[in-house]
C-alpha beads as a LAMMPS data file, in Angstrom:
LAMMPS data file: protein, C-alpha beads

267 atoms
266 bonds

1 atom types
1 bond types

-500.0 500.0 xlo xhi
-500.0 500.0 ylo yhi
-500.0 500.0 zlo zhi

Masses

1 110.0

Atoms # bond

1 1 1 18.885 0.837 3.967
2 1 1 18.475 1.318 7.625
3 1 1 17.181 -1.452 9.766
4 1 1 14.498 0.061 10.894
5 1 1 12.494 -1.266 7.747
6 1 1 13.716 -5.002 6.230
7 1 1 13.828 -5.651 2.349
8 1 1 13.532 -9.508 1.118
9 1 1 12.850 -10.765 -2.150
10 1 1 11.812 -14.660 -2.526
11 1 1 10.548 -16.240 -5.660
12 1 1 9.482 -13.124 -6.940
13 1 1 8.124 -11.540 -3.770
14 1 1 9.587 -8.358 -1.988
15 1 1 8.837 -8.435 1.473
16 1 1 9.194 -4.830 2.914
17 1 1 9.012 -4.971 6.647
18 1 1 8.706 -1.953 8.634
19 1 1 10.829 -2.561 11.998
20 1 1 10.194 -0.180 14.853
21 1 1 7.959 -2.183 16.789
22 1 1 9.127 -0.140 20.154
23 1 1 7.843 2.840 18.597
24 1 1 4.443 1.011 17.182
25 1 1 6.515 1.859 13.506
26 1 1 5.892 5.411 14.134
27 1 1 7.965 7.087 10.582
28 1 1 10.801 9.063 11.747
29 1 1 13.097 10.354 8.972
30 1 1 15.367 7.619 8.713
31 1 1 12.544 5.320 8.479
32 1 1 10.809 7.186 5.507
33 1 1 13.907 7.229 3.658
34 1 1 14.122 3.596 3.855
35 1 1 10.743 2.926 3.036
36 1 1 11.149 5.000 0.310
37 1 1 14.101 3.035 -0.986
38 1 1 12.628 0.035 -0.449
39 1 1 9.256 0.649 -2.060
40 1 1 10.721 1.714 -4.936
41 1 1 13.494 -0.300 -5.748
42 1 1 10.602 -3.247 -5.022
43 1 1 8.640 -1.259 -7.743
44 1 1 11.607 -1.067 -10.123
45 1 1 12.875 -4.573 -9.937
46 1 1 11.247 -6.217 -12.771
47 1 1 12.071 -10.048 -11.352
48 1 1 9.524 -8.563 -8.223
49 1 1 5.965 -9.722 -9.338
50 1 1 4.284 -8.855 -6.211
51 1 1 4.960 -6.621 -3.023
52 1 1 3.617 -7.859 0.476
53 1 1 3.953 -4.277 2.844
54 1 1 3.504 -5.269 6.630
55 1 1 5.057 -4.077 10.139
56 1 1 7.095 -5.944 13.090
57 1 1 5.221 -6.570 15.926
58 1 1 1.862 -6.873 17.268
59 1 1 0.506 -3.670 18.366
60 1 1 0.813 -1.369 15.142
61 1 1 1.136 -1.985 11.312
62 1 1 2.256 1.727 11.350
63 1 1 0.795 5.014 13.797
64 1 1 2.339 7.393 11.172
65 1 1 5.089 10.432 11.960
66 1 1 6.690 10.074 14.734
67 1 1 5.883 12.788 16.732
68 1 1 8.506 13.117 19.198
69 1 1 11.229 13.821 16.418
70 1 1 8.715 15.536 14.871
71 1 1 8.290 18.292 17.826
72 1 1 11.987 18.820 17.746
73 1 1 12.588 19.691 14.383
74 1 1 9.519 21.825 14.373
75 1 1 11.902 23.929 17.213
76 1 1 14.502 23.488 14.779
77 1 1 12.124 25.004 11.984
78 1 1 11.441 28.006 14.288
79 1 1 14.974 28.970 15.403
80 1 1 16.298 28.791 11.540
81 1 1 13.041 29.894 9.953
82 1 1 13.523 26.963 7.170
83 1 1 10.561 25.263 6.941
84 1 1 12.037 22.182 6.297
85 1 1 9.757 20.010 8.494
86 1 1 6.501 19.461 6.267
87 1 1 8.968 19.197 3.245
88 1 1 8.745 15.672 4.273
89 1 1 5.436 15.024 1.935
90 1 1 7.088 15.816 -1.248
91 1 1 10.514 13.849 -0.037
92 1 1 8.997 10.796 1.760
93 1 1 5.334 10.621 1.921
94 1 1 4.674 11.546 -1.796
95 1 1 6.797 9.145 -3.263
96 1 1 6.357 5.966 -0.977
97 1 1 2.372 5.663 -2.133
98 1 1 3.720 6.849 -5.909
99 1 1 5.712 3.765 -5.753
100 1 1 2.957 1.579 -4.325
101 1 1 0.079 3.000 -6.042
102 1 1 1.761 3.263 -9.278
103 1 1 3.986 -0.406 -9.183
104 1 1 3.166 -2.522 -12.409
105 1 1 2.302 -5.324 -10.002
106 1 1 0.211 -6.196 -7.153
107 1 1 0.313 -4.929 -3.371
108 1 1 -0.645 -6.160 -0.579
109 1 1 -0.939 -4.972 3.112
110 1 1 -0.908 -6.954 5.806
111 1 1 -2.166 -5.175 8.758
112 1 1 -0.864 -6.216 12.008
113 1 1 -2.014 -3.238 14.169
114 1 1 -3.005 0.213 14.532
115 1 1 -2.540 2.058 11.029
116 1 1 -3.285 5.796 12.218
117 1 1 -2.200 8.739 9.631
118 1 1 0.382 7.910 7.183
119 1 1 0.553 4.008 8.048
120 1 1 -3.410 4.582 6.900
121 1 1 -2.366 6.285 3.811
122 1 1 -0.005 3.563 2.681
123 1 1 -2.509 0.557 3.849
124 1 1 -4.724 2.150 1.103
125 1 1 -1.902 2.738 -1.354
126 1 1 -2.225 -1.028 -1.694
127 1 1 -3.911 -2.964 -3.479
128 1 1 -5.306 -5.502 -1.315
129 1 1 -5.607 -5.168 2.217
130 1 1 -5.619 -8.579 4.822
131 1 1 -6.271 -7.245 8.144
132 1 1 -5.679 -8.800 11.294
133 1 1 -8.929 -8.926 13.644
134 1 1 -7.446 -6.856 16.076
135 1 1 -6.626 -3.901 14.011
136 1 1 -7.615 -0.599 13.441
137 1 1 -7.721 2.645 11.093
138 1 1 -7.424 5.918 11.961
139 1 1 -7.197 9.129 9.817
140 1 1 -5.829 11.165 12.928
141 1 1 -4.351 14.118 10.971
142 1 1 -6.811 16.359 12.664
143 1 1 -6.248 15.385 16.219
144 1 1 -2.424 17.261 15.268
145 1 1 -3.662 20.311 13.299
146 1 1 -3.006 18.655 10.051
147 1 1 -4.931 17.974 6.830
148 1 1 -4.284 14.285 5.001
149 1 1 -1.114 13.398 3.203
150 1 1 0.145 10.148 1.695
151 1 1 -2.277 10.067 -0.425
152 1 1 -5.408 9.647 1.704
153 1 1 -7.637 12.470 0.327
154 1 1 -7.255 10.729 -2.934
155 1 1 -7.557 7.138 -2.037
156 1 1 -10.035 7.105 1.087
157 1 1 -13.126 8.582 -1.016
158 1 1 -12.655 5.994 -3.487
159 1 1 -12.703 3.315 -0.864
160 1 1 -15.574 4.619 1.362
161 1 1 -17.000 7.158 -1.303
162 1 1 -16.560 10.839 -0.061
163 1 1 -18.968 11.438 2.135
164 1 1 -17.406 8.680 4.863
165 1 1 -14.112 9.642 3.866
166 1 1 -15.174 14.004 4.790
167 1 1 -16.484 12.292 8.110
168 1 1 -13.599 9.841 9.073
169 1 1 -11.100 12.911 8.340
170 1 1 -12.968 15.493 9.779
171 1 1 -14.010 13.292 13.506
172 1 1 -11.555 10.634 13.302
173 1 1 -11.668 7.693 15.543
174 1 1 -10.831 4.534 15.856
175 1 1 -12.211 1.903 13.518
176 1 1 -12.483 -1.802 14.170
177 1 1 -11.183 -4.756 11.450
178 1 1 -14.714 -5.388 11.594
179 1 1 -16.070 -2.286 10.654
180 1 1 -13.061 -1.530 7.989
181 1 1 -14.389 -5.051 6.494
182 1 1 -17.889 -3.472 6.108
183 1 1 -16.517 -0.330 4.887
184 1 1 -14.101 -1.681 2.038
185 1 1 -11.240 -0.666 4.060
186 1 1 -9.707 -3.918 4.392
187 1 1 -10.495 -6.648 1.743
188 1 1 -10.569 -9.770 4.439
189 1 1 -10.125 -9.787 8.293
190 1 1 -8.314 -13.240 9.767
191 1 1 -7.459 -13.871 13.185
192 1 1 -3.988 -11.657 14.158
193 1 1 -1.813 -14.981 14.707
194 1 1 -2.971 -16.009 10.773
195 1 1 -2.518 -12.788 9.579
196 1 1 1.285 -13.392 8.098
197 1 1 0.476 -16.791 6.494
198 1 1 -2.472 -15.668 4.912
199 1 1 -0.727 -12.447 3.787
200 1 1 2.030 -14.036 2.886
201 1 1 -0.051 -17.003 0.535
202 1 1 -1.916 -13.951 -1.027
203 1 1 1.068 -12.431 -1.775
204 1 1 2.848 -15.339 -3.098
205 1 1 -0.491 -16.503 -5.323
206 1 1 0.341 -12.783 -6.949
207 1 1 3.397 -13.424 -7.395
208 1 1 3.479 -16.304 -9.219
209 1 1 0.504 -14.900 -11.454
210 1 1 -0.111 -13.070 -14.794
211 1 1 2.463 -9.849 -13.632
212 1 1 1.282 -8.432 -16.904
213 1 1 -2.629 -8.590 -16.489
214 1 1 -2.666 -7.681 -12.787
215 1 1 -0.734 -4.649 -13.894
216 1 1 -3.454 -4.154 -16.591
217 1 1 -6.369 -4.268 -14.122
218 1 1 -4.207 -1.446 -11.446
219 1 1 -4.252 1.150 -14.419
220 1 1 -7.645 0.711 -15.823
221 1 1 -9.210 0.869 -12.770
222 1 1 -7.064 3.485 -11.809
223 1 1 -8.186 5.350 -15.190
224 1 1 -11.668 4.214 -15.070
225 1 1 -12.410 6.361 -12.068
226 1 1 -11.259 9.295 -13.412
227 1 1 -12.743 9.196 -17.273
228 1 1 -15.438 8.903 -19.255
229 1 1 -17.182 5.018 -20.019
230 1 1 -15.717 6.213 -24.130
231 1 1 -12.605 6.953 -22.417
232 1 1 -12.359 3.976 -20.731
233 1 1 -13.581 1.445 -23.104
234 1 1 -9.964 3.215 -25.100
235 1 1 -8.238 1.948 -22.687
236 1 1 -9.365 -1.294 -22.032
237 1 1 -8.702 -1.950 -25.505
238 1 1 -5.289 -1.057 -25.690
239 1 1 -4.397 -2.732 -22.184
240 1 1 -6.132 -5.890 -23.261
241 1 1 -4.201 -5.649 -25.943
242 1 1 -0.806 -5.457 -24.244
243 1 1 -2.012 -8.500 -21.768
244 1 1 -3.033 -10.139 -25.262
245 1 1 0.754 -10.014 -26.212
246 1 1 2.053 -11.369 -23.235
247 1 1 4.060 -14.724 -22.803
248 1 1 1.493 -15.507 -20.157
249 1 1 -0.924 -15.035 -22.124
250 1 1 -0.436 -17.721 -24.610
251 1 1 0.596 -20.281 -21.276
252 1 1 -2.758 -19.688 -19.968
253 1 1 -4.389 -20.430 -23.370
254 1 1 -2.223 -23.130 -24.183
255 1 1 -2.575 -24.461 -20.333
256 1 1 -6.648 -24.183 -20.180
257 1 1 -6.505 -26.517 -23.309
258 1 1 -4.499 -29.121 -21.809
259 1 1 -6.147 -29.153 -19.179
260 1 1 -2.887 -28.199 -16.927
261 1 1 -2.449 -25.571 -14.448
262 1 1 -0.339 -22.503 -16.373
263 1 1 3.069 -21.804 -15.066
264 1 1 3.443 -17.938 -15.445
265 1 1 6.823 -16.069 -16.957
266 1 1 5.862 -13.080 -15.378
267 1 1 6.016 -11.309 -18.697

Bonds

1 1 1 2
2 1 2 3
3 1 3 4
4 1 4 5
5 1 5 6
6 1 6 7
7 1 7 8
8 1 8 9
9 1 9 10
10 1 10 11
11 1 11 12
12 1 12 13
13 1 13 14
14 1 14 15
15 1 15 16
16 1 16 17
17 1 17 18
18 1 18 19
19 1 19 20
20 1 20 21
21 1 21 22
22 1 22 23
23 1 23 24
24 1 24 25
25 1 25 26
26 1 26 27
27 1 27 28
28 1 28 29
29 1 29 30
30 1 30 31
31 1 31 32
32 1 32 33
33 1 33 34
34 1 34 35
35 1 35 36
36 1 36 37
37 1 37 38
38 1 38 39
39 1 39 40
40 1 40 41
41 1 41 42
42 1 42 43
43 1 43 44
44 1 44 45
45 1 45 46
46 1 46 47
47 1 47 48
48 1 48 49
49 1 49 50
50 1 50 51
51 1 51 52
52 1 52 53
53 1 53 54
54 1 54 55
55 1 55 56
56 1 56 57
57 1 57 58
58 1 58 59
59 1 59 60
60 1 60 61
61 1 61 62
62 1 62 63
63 1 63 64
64 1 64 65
65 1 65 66
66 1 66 67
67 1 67 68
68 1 68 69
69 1 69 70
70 1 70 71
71 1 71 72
72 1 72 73
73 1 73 74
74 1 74 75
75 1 75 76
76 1 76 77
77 1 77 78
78 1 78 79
79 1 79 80
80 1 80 81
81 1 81 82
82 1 82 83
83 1 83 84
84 1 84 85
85 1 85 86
86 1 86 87
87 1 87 88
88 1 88 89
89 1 89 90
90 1 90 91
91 1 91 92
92 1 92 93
93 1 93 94
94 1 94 95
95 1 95 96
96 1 96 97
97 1 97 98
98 1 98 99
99 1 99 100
100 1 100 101
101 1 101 102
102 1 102 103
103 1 103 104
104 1 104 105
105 1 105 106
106 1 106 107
107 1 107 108
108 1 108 109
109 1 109 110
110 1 110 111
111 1 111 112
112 1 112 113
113 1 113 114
114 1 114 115
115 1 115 116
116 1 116 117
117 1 117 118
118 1 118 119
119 1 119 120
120 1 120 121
121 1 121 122
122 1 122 123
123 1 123 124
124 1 124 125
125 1 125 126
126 1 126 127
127 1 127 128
128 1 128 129
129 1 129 130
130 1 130 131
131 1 131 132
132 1 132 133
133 1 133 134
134 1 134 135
135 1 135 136
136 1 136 137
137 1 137 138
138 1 138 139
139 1 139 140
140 1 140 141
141 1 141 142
142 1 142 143
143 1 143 144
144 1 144 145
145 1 145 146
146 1 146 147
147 1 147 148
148 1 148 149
149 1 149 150
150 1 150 151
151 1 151 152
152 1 152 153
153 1 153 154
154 1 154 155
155 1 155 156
156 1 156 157
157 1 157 158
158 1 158 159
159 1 159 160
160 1 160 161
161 1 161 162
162 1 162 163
163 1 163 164
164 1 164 165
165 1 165 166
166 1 166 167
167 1 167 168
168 1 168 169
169 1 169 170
170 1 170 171
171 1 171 172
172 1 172 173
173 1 173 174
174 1 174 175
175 1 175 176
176 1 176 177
177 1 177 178
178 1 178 179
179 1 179 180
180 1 180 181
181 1 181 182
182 1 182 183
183 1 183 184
184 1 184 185
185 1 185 186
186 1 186 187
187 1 187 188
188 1 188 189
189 1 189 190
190 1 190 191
191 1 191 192
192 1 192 193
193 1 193 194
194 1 194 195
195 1 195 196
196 1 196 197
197 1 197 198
198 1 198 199
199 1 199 200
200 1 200 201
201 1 201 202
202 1 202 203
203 1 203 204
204 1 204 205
205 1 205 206
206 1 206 207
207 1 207 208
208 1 208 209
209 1 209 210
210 1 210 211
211 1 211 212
212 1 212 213
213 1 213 214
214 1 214 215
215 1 215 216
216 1 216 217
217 1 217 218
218 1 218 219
219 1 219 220
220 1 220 221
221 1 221 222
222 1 222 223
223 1 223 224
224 1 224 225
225 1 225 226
226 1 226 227
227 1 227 228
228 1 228 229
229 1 229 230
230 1 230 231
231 1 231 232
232 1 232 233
233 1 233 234
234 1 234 235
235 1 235 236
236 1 236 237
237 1 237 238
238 1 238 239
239 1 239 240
240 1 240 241
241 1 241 242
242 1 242 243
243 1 243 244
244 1 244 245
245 1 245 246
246 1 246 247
247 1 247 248
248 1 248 249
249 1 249 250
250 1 250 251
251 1 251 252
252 1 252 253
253 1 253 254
254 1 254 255
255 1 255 256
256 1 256 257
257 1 257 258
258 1 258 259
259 1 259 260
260 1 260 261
261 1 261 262
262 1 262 263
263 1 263 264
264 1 264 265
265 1 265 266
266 1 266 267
């Protein structure tokens, strides 16, 4: 994995860092293949219970591609008629939010800085977004000719609902922590020199939690949006009925009798 994004896993928490803070994170190809690696081997690893996403530095979480590479292979594209620029949304982009979106576990982001195009799209890929105070969001795709990738046109609308979401992507500008708290976008804005603790205790509180029902609650609320109340009701049932079978399940139960503070498996 390249070292311009850092992988850790402690007590059941992956860590993935991305490290270009020269180059306010921007993506350039060997970046998105290491975030790629990383977010899904965090994903995969079943002794990961939780996944904390955040950026070196304090000036940018992540400003998306990095354009400068970007403008050469674009000349490259030209000269060998290939096309093989933009194939970077089905390589990198595509699966880097699959991974987060679709991990059976929780995911936070902890904001840092600006998160402009992509570094947007994965901030929303998460699950739970702490947000420094002197962040900021911004769709930027148009400002470079570009519709959303990385999964914004999906999860931005159900965030802001889609008329904000048509405007943010359509005019996009810069918006404030503040603003991104009033707007759903981030879940809870701390000061920027808190923001890694806090992250970090979120994260670790996940991590050490029912793996099996916070899984649960990502896919029926993923499902809920897209089906029917009958439809979903289905599958509450038979997720509450996998969370029912859990090992944690019966240490909660047994643990809220006693009177004792459960010790999750995990499982």
């Amino acid at each position: 994995m390249a070292d311009t994004v850092l992988y850790e896993v402690s007590d059941g928490l992956a860590t993935i860092t991305l490290n270009r803070p020269e180059a306010m994170n921007a993506l350039n190809v060997a970046t998105k293949v290491a975030l790629r690696e990383a977010a899904e081997e965090a994903a995969r690893d079943t002794a990961v219970r939780a996944i904390l996403l955040t950026a070196a530095g304090d000036r940018a979480f992540c400003v998306g591609q990095d354009l400068k590479e970007h403008i050469g292979l674009l000349a490259q594209d030209r000269e060998t008629g290939s096309g093989q620029t933009m194939s970077t949304v089905g390589e990198h982009y595509n699966p880097i939010v699959r991974a987060l979106a679709g991990a059976a576990k929780p995911v936070v982001a902890a904001v840092n800085g600006v998160a402009a195009g992509a570094g947007f799209g994965f901030a929303l890929a998460a699950d739970y977004r702490i947000v420094a105070d002197t962040a900021s969001f911004n769709s930027s795709f148009v400002g470079v000719a570009l519709t959303g990738d990385s999964g914004i046109s999906w999860t931005l609308p159900r965030v802001v609902g889609p008329s904000r979401a048509q405007d943010l992507l359509l005019f996009p500008r810069s918006i404030g922590a503040q603003d991104a708290l009033e707007l759903g976008i981030a879940n809870r804005v701390v000061p920027a020199a808190e923001l890694r603790a806090e992250a970090e205790k979120a994260a670790r509180k996940l991590a050490s939690g029912p793996t099996v029902a916070y899984a649960a609650i990502k896919e029926a609320v993923a499902f809920g949006l897209t089906h029917s109340l009958e439809e979903t009701l289905q599958k509450e049932d038979e997720l509450q009925t996998r969370a029912g079978q859990s090992e944690d399940h019966v240490i909660a139960v047994q643990a809220f009798v006693n009177k004792e503070k459960p010790r999750y498996l995990g499982r």
